[in-house]
C-alpha positions as CSV (number, residue, x, y, z in Angstrom):
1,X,-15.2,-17.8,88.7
2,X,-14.3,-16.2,91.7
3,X,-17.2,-15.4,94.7
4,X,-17.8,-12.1,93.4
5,X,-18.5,-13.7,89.9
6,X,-20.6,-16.0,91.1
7,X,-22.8,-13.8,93.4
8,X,-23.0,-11.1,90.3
9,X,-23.8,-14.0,88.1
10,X,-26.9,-15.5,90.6
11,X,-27.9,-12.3,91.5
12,X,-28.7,-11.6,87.4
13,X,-30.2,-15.2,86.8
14,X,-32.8,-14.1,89.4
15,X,-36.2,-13.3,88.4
16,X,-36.5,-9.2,89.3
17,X,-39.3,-8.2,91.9
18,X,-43.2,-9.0,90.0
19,X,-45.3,-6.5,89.6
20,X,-49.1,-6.3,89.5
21,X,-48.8,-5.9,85.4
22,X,-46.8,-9.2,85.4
23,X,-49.5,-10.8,88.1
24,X,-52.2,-9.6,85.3
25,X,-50.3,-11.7,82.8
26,X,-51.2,-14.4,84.5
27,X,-54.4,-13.8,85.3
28,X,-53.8,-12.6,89.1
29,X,-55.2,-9.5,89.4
30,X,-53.8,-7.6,92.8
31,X,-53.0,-4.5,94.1
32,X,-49.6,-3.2,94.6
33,X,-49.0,-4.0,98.1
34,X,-50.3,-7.6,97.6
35,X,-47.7,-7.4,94.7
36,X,-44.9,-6.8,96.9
37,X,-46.1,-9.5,99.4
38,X,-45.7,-11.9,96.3
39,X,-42.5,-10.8,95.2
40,X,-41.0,-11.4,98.5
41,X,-42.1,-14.8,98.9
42,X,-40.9,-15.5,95.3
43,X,-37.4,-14.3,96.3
44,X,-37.6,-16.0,99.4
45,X,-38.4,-18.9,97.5
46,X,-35.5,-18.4,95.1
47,X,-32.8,-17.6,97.6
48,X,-33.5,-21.3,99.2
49,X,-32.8,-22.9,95.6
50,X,-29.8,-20.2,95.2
51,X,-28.7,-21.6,99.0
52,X,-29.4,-25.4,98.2
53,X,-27.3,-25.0,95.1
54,X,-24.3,-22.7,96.7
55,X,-24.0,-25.8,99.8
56,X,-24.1,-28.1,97.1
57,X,-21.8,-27.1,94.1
58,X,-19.6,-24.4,96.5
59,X,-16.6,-25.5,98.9
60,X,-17.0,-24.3,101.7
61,X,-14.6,-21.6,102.1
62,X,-16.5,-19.7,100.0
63,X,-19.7,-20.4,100.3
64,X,-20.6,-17.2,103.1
65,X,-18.5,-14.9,100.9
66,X,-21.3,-15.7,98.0
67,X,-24.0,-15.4,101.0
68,X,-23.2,-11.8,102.0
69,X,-22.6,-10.6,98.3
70,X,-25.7,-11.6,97.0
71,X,-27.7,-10.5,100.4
72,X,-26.0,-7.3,99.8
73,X,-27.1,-7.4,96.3
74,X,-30.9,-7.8,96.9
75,X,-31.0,-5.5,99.5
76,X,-29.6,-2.8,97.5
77,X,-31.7,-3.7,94.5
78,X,-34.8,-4.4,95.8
79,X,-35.3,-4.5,99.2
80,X,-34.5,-0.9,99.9
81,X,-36.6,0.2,96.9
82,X,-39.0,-1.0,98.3
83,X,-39.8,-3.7,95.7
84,X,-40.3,-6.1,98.3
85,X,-42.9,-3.9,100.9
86,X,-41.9,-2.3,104.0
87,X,-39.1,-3.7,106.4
88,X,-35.5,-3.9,106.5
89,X,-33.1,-6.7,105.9
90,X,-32.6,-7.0,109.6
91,X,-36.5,-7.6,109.9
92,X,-36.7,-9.6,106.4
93,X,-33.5,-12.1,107.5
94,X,-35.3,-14.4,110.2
95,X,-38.0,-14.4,107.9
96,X,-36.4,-15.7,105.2
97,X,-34.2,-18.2,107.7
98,X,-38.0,-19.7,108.5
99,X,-38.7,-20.0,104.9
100,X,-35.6,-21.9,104.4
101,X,-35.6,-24.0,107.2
102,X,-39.3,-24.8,106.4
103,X,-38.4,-25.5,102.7
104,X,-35.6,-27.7,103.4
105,X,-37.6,-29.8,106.1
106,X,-40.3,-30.4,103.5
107,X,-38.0,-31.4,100.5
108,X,-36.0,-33.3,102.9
109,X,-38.0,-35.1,105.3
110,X,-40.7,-35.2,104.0
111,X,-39.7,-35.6,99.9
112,X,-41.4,-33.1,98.3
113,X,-40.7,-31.7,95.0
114,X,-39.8,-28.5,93.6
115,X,-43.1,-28.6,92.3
116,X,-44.9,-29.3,95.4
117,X,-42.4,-26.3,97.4
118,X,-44.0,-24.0,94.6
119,X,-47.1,-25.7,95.3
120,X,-46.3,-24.6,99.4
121,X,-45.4,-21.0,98.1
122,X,-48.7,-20.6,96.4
123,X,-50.3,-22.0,99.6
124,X,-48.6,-19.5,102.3
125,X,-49.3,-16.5,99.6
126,X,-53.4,-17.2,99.7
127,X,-53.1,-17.9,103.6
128,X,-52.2,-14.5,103.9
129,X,-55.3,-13.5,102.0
130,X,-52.8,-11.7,99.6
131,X,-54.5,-14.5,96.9
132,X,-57.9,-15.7,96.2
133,X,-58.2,-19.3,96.1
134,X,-59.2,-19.0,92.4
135,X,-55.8,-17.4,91.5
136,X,-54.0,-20.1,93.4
137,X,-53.6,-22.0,89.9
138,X,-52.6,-19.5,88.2
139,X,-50.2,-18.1,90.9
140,X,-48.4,-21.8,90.8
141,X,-47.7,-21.9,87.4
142,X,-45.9,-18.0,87.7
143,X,-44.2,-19.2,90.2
144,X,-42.4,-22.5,88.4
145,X,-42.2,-19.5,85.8
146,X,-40.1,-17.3,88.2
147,X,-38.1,-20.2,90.0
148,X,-35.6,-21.3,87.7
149,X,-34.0,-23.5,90.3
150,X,-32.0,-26.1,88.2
151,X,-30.3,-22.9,86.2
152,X,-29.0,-22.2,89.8
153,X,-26.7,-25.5,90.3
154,X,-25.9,-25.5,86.8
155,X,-24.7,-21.5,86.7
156,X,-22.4,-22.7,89.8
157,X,-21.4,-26.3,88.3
158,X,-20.3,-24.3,85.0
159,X,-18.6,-21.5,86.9
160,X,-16.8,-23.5,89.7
């Protein structure tokens, strides 16, 4: 599998943006912008699995060649579509970089699980008021739904 493979190939396992018909599947009812608030913390969310799993099933010589490909993917997909609210990916980039860095410090010093980072997800979503605290539940389990985070290292272990 060369980079380009592999960035086409996490790029489709990706969940696409949610929508406020798939939030009502679950029982979380919101309006469009809150929808698009969600589906950019579930990216977010996914792109620090995706990173995790590139850093450790990648070499490192091609590791930023996956990076850019797959930015350049979501950005064209959904970002400037607009699937994922307002903003650029200048403006979306340190925000995702404080996701990440927040992510990573919680799984690893602190020891937390994948469940419990979906857990923190949920959490940051109904700080923002884009959630009741009812819906937190139910927003939990669409987000272990829409994280398939082993099917990341195992894509790259199989292609690599």
């Amino acid at each position: 599998m060369t980079p380009t493979e592999a960035a086409a190939a996490l790029f489709k396992a990706m969940p696409q943006p949610v929508t406020p018909a798939q939030l009502e599947e679950y029982g979380v009812e919101t309006s469009n912008v809150s929808a698009q608030y969600i589906a950019r913390e579930i990216v977010s969310l996914n792109l620090y699995w995706i990173l995790a799993a590139i850093e450790a099933h990648i070499p490192s010589q091609y590791r930023a060649s996956i990076e850019v490909q797959l930015f350049e993917s979501i950005r064209n997909a959904w970002l400037n579509s607009g699937q994922l609210g307002p903003g650029t990916w200048e403006t979306y980039q340190p925000e995702l970089n404080e996701r990440r860095e927040h992510y990573a410090r919680l799984a690893d010093q602190e020891g937390i699980s994948y469940t419990g980072i979906c857990a923190e997800t949920a959490t940051l979503i109904e700080d923002q008021g884009f959630i009741s605290s009812e819906d937190r539940p139910k927003l939990l389990v669409l987000l272990t739904d829409y994280t398939p985070a082993s099917e990341y290292g195992r894509l790259l272990d199989e292609g690599f």
